[in-house]
C-alpha positions as CSV (number, residue, x, y, z in Angstrom):
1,X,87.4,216.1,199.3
2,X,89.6,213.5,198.4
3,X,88.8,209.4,199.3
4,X,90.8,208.6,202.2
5,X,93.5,206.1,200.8
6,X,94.0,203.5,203.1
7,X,90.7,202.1,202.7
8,X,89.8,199.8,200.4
9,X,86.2,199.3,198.5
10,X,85.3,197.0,201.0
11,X,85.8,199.7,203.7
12,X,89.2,197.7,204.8
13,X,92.3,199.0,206.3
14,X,95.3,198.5,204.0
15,X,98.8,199.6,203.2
16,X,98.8,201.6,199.7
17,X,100.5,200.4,196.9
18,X,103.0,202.9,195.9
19,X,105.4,201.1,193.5
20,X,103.7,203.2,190.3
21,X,104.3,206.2,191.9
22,X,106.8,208.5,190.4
23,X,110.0,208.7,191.9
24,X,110.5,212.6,193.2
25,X,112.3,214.9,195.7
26,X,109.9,215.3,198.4
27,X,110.7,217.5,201.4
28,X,108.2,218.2,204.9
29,X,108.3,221.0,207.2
30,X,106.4,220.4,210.2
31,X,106.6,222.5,214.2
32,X,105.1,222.5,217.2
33,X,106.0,224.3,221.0
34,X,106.6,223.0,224.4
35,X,105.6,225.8,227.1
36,X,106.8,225.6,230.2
37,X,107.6,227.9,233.7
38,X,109.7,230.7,233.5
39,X,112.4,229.3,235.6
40,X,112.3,225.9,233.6
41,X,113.3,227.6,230.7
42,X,115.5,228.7,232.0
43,X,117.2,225.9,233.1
44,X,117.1,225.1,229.5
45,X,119.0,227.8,228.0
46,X,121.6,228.1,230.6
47,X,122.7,225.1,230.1
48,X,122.2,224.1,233.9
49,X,119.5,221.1,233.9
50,X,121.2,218.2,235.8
51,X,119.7,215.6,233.4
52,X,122.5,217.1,230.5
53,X,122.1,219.3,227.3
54,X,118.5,218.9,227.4
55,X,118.2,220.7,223.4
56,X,120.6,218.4,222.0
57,X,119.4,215.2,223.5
58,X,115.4,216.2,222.2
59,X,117.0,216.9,219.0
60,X,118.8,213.8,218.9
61,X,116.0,212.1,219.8
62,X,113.7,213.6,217.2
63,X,116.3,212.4,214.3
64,X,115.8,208.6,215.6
65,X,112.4,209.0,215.6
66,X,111.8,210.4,212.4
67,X,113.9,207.4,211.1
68,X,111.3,204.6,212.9
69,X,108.2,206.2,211.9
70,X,107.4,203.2,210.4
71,X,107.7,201.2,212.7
72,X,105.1,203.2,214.9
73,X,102.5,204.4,212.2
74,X,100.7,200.9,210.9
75,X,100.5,202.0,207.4
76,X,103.7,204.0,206.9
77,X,106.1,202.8,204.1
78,X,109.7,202.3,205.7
79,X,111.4,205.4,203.7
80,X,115.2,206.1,203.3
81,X,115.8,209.6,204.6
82,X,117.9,212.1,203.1
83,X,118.1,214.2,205.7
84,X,116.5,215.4,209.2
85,X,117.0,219.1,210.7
86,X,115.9,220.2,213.6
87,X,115.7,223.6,214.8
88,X,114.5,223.9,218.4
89,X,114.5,227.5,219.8
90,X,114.2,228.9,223.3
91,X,111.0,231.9,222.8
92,X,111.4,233.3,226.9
93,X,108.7,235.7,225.6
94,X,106.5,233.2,225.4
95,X,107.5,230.9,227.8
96,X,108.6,228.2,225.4
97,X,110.5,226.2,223.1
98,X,109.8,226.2,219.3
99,X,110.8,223.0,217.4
100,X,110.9,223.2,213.7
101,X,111.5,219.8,211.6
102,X,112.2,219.3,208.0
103,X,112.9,215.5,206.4
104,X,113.8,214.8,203.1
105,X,113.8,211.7,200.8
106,X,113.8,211.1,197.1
107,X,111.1,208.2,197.0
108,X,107.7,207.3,195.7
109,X,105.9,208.5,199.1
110,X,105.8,211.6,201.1
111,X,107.6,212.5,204.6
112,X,104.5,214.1,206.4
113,X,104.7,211.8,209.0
114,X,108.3,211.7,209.9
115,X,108.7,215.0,210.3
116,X,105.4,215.2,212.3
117,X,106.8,212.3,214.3
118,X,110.2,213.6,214.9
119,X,108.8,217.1,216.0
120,X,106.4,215.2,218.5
121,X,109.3,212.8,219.8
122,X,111.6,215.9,220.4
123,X,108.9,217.8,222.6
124,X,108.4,214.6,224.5
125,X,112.0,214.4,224.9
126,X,111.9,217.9,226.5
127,X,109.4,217.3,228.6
128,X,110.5,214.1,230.1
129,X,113.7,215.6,230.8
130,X,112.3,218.2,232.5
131,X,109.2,216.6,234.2
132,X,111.1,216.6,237.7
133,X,110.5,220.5,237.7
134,X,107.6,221.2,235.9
135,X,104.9,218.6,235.2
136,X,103.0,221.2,234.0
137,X,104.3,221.6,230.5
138,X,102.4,221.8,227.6
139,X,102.9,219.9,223.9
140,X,101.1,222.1,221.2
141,X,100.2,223.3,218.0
142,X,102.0,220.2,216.6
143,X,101.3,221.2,212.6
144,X,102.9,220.5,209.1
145,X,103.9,223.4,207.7
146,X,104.5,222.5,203.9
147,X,105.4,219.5,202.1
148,X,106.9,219.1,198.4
149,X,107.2,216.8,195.6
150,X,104.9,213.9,194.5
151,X,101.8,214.1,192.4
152,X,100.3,216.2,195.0
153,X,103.0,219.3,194.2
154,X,103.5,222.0,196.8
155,X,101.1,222.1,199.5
156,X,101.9,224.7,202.4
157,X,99.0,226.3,205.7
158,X,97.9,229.6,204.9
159,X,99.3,232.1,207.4
């Protein structure tokens, strides 16, 4: 196993210097699921939540975040994004709500943490929207899925 970076040799916290790092594409998929009741999700999908478009708004909210990930993660580099998807997806079989988040940038570090960030922020979204009828949701599995570009290459979990 790799040092962990963001200590120094004196066992300090710092920020990395990336400014010799190669300039490259660099995309991350991350996901995670919000379960809920039955009759929450529903609420969901049929549009009928009295808070609004509960989807969009979580969605909306997860592109902001993803854009102040820096601003929340101490040692984060501030990173001009290229772009921010995400896919969230009603799963009534499960009682749930799939998010799936990709970010892109072409910089000198990777975008792990703002798509974990924005996929986190999105199910938070949901679930303070719909706290008032269901306090009992559940944030999990919150995961990056792949990541590209960088010194590093291709990484993506094992199915």
């Amino acid at each position: 196993m790799s040092q962990l970076t963001h200590f120094n040799q004196a066992g300090e916290v710092h920020m990395i210097d990336v400014g010799d790092k190669k300039i490259t594409h660099r995309t991350a998929v991350s996901e995670g699921y919000i379960e809920m009741q039955t009759a929450t999700l529903n609420l969901i999908m049929a549009g009928q939540h009295k808070k609004g478009d509960v989807l969009g708004t979580a969605r909306l909210a997860g592109i902001m975040a993803s854009k102040k990930t820096a601003d929340l993660i101490p040692l984060c580099h501030p990173l001009p994004l290229s772009y921010v998807d995400i896919k969230l997806t009603p799963e009534p079989e499960h009682n749930r709500v799939h998010c799936r988040t990709t970010v892109k940038t072409t910089g000198q570090t990777g975008v792990e943490m703002e798509a974990l960030t924005a996929t986190q922020v999105a199910l938070l979204t949901i679930y303070d929207m719909c706290k008032a009828v269901d306090r009992g949701m559940v944030i999990q599995s919150v995961q990056l899925l792949e990541k590209e570009g960088g010194k590093s290459g291709h990484w993506q979990r094992a199915e």
